[in-house]
C-alpha positions in Angstrom: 4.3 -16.8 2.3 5.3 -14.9 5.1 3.7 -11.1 6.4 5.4 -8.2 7.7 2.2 -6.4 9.0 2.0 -2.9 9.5 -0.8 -2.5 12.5 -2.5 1.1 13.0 -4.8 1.9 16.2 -6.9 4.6 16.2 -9.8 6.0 18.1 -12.6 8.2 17.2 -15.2 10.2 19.4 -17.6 8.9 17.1 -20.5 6.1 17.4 -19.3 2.4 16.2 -21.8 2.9 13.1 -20.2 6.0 11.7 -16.7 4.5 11.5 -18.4 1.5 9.9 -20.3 3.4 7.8 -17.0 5.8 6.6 -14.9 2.9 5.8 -17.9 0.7 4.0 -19.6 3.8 2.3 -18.2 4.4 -1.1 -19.7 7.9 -1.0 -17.8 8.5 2.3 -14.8 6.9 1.3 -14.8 9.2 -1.6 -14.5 12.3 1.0 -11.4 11.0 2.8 -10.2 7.5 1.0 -10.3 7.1 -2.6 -12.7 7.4 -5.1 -14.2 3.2 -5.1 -17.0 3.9 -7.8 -17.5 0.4 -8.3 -17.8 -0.7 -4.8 -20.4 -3.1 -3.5 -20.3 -4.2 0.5 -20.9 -8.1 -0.5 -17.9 -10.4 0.0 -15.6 -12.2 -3.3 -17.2 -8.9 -5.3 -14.0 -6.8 -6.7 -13.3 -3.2 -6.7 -10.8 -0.5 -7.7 -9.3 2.4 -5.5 -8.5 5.0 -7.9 -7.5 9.1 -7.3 -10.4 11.4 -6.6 -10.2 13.7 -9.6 -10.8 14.1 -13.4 -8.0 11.6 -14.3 -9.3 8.5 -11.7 -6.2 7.0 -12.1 -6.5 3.4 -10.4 -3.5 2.1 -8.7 -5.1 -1.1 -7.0 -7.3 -3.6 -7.2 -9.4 -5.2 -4.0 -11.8 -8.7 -3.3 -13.5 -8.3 -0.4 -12.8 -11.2 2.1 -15.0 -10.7 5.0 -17.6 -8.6 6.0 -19.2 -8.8 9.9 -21.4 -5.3 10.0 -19.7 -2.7 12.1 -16.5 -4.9 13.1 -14.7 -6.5 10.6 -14.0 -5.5 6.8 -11.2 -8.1 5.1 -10.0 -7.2 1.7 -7.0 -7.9 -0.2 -5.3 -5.1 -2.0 -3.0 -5.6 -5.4 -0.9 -3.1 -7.3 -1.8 -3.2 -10.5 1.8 -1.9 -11.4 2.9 -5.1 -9.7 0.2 -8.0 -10.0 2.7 -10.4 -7.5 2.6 -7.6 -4.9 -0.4 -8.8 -2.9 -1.8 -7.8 0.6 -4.5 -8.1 2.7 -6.4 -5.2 4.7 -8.3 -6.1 8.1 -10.0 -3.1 9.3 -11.5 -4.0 12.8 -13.6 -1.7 14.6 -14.8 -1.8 18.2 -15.9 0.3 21.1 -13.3 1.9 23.2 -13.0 2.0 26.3 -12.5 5.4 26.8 -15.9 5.7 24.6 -15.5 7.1 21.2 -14.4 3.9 18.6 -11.2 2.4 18.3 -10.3 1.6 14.5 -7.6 -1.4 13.8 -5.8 -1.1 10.9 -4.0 -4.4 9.8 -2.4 -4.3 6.3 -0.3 -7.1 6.1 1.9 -8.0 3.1 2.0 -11.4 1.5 5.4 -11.6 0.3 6.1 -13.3 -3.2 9.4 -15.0 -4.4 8.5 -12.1 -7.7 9.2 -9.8 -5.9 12.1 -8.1 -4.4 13.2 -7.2 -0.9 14.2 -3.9 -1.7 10.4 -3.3 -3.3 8.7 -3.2 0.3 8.7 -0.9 2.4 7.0 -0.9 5.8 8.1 2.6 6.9 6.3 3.7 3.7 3.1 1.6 4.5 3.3 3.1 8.0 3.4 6.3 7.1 0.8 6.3 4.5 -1.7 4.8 6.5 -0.9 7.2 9.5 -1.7 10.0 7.1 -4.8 8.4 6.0 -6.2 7.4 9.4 -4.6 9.9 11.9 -5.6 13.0 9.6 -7.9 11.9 6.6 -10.6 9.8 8.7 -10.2 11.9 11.6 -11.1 15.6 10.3 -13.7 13.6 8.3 -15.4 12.1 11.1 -15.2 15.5 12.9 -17.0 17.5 10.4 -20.2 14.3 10.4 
């Protein structure tokens, strides 16, 4: 299989533990993520990202991979409209140097012979997670 990673750096003027704790916290990733109602921070346990609101449509399904507290949270991501469309989500935190906390966003695509070329779109994924990470997280972690 081959990967076509989409990588997103960020930093925060915000302690390491709050980042850690917004992107682990299924109450705080409620407030700027998804709604992850059945989340447990414990690795090979599953959960779903669904919409925040009355419907809580799910759209994909997660394992978690690898957990080291307050730098490293591995998961793998499937759309559940497309089962052989799997990736995997490395979200690495550390200090920055500028102080603050620099968050590393690595969702990398495992591509599948099921699926076709034209399906995938890193431009998409880019933009997404910009929106997510650049505005979502960020006002979030301004107002804790």
């Amino acid at each position: 299989m081959e990967t076509n990673p989409v990588i997103i750096k960020k930093t925060y003027p915000v302690a390491t533990h709050k980042v850690w704790k917004a992107i682990t916290d299924k109450d705080q990733m409620k407030e700027w993520y998804f709604n992850v109602d059945n989340f447990v921070l414990e690795e090979d346990t599953a959960f779903n990202i669904c919409e925040i609101g009355d419907e809580k449509l799910c759209h994909h399904r997660c394992v978690i991979l690898e957990i080291v507290p307050e730098k490293k949270f591995k998961h793998t991501w499937t759309q559940l409209s497309s089962r052989n469309r799997l990736s995997v989500l490395t979200w690495a935190i550390e200090p920055a140097e500028t102080g603050g906390t620099r968050l590393i966003l690595k969702y990398e695509y495992l591509k599948d012979s099921t699926v076709a070329e034209k399906d995938i779109s890193k431009n998409d994924n880019e933009i997404e997670w910009e929106k997510l990470l650049g505005t979502s997280l960020n006002n979030y972690l301004k107002n804790k």
